[in-house]
LUMSE-801557 format. One line per field, with one value per residue (C-alpha): residue number from 1; x, y, z. Coordinates in Angstrom, 3 decimals. Each point is the difference from the previous one (the first is absolute). Example, Ala and Ser with C-alpha at 12.3 -4.5 7.8 and 13.67 -1.06 7.14 Angstrom:
% residues 2
n = c(1, 2)
xx = c(12.300, 1.370)
yy = c(-4.500, 3.440)
zz = c(7.800, -0.660)
***
This chain:
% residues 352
n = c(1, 2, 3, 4, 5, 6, 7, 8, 9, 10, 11, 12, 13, 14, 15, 16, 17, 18, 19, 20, 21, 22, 23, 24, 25, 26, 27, 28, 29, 30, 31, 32, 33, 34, 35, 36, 37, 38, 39, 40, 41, 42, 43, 44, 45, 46, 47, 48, 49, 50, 51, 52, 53, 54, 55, 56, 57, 58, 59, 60, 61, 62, 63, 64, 65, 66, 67, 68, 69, 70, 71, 72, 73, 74, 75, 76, 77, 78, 79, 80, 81, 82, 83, 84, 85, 86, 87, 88, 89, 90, 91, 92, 93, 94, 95, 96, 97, 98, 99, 100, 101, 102, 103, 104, 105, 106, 107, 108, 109, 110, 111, 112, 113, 114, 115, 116, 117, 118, 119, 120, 121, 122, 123, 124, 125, 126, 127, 128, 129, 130, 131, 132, 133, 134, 135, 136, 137, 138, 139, 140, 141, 142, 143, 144, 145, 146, 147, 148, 149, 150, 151, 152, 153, 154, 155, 156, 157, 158, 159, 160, 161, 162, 163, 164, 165, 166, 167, 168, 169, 170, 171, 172, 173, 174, 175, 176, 177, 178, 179, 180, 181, 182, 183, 184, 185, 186, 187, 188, 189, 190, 191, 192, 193, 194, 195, 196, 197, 198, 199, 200, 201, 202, 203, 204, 205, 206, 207, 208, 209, 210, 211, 212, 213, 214, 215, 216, 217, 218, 219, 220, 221, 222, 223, 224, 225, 226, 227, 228, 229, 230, 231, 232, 233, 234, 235, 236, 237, 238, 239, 240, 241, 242, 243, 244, 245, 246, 247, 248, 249, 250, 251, 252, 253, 254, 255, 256, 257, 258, 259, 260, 261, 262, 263, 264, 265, 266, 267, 268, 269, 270, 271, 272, 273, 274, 275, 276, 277, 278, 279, 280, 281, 282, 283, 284, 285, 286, 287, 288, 289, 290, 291, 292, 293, 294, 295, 296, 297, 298, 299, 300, 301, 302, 303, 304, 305, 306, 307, 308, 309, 310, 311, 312, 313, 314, 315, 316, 317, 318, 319, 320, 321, 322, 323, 324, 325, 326, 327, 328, 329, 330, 331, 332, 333, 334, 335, 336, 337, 338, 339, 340, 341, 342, 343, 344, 345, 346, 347, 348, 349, 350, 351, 352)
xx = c(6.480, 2.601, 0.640, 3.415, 0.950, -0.987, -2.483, 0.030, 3.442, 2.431, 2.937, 1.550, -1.423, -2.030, -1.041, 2.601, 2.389, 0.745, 1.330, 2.214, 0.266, -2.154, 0.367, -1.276, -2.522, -0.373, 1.889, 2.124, 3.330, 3.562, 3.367, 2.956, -0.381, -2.030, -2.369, -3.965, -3.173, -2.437, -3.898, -1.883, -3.829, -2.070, -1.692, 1.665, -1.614, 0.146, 2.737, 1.650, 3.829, 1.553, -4.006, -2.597, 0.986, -0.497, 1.735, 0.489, -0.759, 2.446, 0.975, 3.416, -0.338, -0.421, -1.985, -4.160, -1.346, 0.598, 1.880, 0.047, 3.226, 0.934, 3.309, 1.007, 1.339, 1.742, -0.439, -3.301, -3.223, -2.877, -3.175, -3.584, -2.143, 3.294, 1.505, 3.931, 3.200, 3.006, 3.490, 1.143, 3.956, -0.689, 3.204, 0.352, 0.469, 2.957, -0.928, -3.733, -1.882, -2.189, -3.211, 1.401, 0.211, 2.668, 0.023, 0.217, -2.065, 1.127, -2.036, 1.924, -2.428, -4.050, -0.445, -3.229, -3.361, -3.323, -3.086, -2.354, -2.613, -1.345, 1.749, -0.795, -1.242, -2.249, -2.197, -2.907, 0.898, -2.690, 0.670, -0.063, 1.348, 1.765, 1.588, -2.616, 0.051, 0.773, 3.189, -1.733, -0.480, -3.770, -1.869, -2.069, -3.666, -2.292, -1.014, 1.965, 2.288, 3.233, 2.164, 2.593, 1.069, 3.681, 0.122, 2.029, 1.438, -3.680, -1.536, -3.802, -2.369, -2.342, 0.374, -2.913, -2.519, 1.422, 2.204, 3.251, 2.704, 3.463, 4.119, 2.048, 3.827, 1.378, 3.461, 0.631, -1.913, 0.000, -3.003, -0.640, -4.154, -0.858, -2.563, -3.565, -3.434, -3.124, -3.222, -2.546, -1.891, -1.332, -0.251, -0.948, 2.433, 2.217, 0.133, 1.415, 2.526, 1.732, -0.555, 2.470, 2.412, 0.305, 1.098, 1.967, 1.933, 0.307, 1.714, 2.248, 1.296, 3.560, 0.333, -1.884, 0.667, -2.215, 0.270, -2.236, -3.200, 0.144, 1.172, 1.936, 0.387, 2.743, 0.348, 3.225, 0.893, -0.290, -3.061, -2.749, -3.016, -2.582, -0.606, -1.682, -1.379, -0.621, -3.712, -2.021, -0.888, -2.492, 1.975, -1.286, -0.812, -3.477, -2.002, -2.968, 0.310, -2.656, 0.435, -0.614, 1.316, 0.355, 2.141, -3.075, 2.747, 0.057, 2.388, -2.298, -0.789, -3.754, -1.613, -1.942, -3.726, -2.583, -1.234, 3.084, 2.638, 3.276, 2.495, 3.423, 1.819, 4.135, 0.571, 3.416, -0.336, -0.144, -4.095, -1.925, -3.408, -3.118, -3.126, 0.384, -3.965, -2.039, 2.404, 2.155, 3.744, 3.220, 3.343, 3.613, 2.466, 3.963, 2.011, 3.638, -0.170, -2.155, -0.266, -2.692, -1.843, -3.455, -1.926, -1.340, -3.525, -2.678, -3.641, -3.462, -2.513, -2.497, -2.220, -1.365, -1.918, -0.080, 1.125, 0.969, 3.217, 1.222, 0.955, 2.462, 1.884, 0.213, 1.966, 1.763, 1.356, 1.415, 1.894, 1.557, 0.468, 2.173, 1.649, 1.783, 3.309, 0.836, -2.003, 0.781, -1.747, -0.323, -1.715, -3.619, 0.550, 1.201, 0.555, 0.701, 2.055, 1.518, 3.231, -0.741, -0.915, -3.735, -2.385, -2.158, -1.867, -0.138, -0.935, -1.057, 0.420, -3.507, -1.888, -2.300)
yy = c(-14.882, 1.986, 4.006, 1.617, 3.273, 1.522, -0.236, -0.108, 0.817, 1.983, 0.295, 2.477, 0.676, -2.251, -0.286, -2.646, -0.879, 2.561, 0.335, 2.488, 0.905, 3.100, 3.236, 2.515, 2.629, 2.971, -1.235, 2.260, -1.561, 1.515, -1.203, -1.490, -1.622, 1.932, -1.601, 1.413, 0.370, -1.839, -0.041, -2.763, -0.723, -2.216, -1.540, -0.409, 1.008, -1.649, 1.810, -1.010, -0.801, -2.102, -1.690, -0.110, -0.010, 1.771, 2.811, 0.915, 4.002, 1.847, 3.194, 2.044, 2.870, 2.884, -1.520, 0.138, -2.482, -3.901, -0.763, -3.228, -2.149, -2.379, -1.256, -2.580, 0.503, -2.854, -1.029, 1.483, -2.448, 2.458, -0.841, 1.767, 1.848, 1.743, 3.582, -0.536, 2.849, -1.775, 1.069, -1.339, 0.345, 0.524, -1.144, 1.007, -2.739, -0.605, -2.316, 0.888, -2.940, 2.020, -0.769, 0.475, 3.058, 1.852, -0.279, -2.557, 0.336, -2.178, 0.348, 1.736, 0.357, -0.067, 2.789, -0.137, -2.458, 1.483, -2.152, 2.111, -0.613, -3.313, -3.362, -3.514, -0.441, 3.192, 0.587, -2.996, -0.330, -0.728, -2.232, 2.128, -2.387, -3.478, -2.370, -2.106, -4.244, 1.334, 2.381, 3.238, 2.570, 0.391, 2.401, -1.887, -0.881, 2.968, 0.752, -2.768, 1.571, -2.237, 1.710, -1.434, 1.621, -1.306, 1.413, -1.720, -2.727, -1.070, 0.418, 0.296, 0.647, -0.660, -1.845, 0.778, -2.038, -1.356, 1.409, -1.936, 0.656, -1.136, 0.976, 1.910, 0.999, 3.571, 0.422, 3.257, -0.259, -3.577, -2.430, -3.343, -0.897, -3.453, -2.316, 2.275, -0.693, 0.907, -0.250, -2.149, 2.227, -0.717, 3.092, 0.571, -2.190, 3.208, 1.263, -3.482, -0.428, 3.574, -1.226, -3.410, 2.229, 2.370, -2.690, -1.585, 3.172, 0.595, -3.322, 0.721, 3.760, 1.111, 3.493, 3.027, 3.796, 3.248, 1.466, 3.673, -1.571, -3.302, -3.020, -2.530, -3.243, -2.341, -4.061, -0.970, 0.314, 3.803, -0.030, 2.776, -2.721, 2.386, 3.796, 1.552, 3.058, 2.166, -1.523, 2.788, -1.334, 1.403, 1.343, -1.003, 3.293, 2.137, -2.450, -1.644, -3.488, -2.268, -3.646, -2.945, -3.059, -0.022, -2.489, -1.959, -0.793, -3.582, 0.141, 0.803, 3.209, 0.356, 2.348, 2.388, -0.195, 1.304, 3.669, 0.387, 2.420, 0.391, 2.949, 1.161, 3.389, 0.778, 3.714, 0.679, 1.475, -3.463, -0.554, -2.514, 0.146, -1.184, -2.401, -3.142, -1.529, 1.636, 2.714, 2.371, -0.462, 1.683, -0.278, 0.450, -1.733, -0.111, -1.212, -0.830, -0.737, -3.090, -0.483, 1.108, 0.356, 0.985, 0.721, 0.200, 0.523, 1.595, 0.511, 0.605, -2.103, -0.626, -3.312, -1.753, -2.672, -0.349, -1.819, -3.083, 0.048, 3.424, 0.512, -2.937, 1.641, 2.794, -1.206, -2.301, 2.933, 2.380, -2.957, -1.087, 3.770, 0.530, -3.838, 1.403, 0.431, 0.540, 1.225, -0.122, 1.532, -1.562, 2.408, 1.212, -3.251, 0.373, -2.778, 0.101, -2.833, -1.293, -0.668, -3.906, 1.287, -0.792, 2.136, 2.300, 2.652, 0.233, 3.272, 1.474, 3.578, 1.210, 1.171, 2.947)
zz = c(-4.230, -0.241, -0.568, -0.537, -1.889, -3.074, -2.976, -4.115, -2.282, 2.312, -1.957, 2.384, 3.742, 1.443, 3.893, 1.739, -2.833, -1.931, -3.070, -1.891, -3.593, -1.309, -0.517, 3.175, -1.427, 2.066, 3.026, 1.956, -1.234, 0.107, -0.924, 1.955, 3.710, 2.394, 3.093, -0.788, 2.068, -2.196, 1.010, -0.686, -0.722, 1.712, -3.584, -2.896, -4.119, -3.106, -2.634, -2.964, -0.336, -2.937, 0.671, 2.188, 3.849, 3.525, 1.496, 3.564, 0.904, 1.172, 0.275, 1.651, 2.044, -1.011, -2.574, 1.290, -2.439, -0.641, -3.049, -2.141, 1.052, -2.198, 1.317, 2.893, 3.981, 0.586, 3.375, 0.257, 1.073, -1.093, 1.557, -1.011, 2.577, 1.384, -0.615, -0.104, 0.552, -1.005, -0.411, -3.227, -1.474, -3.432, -2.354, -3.651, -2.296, -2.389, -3.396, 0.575, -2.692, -2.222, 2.111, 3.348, 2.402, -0.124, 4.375, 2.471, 3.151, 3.739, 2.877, 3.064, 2.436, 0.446, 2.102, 0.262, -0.795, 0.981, -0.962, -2.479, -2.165, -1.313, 0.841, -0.191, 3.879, 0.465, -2.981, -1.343, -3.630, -2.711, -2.566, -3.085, -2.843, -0.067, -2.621, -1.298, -0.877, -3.508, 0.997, -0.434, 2.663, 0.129, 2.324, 3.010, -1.089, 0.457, 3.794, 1.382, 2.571, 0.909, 2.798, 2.050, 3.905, 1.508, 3.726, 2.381, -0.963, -1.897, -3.232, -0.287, -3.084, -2.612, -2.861, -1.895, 1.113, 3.421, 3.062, 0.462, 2.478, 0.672, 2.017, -1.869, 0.777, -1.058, -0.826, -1.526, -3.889, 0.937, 1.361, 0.383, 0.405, 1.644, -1.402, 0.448, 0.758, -1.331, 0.256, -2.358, -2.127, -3.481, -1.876, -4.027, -2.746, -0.592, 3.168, 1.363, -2.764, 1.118, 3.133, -0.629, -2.093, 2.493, 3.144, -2.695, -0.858, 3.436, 0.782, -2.850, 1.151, 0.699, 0.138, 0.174, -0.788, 0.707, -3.175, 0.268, 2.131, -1.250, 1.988, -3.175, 0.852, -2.065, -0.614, 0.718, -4.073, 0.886, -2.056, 1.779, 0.272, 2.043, 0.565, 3.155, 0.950, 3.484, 1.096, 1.981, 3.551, 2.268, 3.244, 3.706, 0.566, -0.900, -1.661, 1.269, 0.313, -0.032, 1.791, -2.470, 2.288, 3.810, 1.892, 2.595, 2.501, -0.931, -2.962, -2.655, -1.788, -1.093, -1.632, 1.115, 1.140, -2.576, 0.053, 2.348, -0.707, 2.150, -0.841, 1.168, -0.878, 0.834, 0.286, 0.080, 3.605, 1.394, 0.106, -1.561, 0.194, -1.588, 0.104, 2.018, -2.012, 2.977, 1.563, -0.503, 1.209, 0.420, 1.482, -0.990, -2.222, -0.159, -3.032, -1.184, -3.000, -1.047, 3.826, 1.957, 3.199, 0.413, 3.522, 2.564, -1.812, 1.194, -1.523, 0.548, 2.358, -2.645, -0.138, -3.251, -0.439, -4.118, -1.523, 2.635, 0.767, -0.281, 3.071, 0.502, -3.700, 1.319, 3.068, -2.148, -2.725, 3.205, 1.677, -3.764, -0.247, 2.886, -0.625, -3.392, 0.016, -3.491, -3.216, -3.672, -3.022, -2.996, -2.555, 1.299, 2.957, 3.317, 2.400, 4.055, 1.149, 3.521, 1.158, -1.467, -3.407, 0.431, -1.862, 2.561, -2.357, -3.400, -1.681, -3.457, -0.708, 0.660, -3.396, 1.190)
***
């Protein structure tokens, strides 16, 4: 799978090759040859030209506010998720065609690139509507929730009914997935047909834009094929979460023992604390990150009987604790894993 620049009819700027050929409307233009500081947004908005197309933002100082641009910098590789100041020589055009600007813009210099806002590798994006078997763009079935994560170097998700995972290489607005995983889940008729779309669609990408707060992915006809939105995630910090697998120290995860509960809370002073099934712990944590390090642990000296084999969790859910070196939350889930990649604790968001 591959992802490269830009998304639906750009007839004039696009994100890595951009075109020339319409009109600017309420750009800071002026005549003859002269070197400008452009500013540049980090996400660029849908606009109409001689048709339907994109525009970057940008605006010139003094000017406070973006302003549509609807013209090309040669030279210029635009990337979303960044904040540009460029110096641009603007030239004015002799034997302008009727629906061309009246200015040519070359890059000089980027002076500056500061990451801001949303971009492809730190924000979980929700599916919000793809191109159906028929060719139409249809919304995702009711409830379903399709997401996708990229973070270094990997892309991990949900396709509607079933996890998958897979490499991916960033190059700019450019990516390239690797075969993915998944999982083996039936779910209902519809929700599995979205599901086979939607890894199909993926394996057919080859660009992407951020267009406002959506995330536009593009077949390598240019045509836009799905449409993704910011996905809320519960951060590591303040809630309660409640253990629902613990690693046994043999390579498995089990769940946990019945009328047991195990909790964990990260306060973003370094503590975690929390129920261990018969005692109350604390301790400290460090992270950098998606890395962490937890411990040393302490807790109470507490003894239970009830139900059998409490005791041996409990010992079992501090020393997977304090093994984690990494965690990663995927939507209302969080999961503690070593150096190896083996699963230690998994969490839910607890539900008081």
């Amino acid at each position: 799978m591959k992802l490269k620049s830009a998304f639906g009819v750009m007839s004039c700027f696009c994100a890595v090759l951009l075109f020339s050929g319409c009109e600017n409307a309420g750009t800071a233009d002026s005549g003859g040859d002269s070197v400008k500081t452009f500013q540049i947004g980090p996400a660029m908005e849908d606009c109409v030209g001689v048709g339907p197309m994109t525009c970057l933002l940008v605006k010139q100082p003094p000017d406070l506010n973006y302003q549509l641009f609807y013209s090309a910098i040669k030279g210029f590789d635009y990337v979303p998720g960044y904040e540009y100041e460029l110096k641009v020589k603007v030239n004015e055009r002799e034997n302008v065609p009727a629906d061309a600007s009246k200015y040519e813009y070359q890059l000089v210099e980027v002076v500056a690139k500061n990451p801001v806002g949303l971009s492809i590798d730190n924000t979980a994006w929700m599916l919000k509507n793809y191109i159906s078997v028929s060719g139409t763009m249809d919304p995702v079935v009711e409830k379903s929730e399709s997401y996708l994560k990229i973070a270094d170097g990997k892309v991990t998700g949900n396709a509607g009914a079933n996890n998958f995972f897979g490499g991916v290489k960033v190059e700019g607005t450019s990516l390239e997935f690797s075969t993915t995983g998944s999982t083996m889940i039936m779910g209902t008729p519809e929700l599995m047909a979205q599901e086979n779309q939607f890894l199909k669609l993926l394996a057919e990408t080859s660009d992407f834009l951020i267009v406002g707060e959506e995330l536009r992915l593009r077949n390598a006809a240019q045509k836009g094929i799905l449409v993704f939105v910011p996905r809320m995630e519960v951060a590591l910090i303040s809630p309660e979460w409640k253990a629902t697998g613990i690693n046994n120290g043999k390579g498995g995860v089990q769940s946990l023992l019945a009328g047991t509960t195990v909790t964990a809370i990260f306060t973003d002073d370094g503590k975690v604390t929390g129920s261990s099934g018969c005692n109350k712990f604390s301790g400290t944590f460090e992270r950098d990150g998606n890395s962490i390090k937890t411990g040393p642990l302490a807790g109470t000296r507490m003894m239970c009987a009830e139900p059998v084999g409490i005791m041996q969790q409990e010992t079992q859910f501090l020393k997977a604790l304090e093994n984690a070196s990494t965690f990663n939350i995927e939507g209302k889930t969080l999961e503690l894993r070593d150096a190896k990649g083996a699963l230690q604790v998994k969490f839910a968001v607890s539900e008081k």
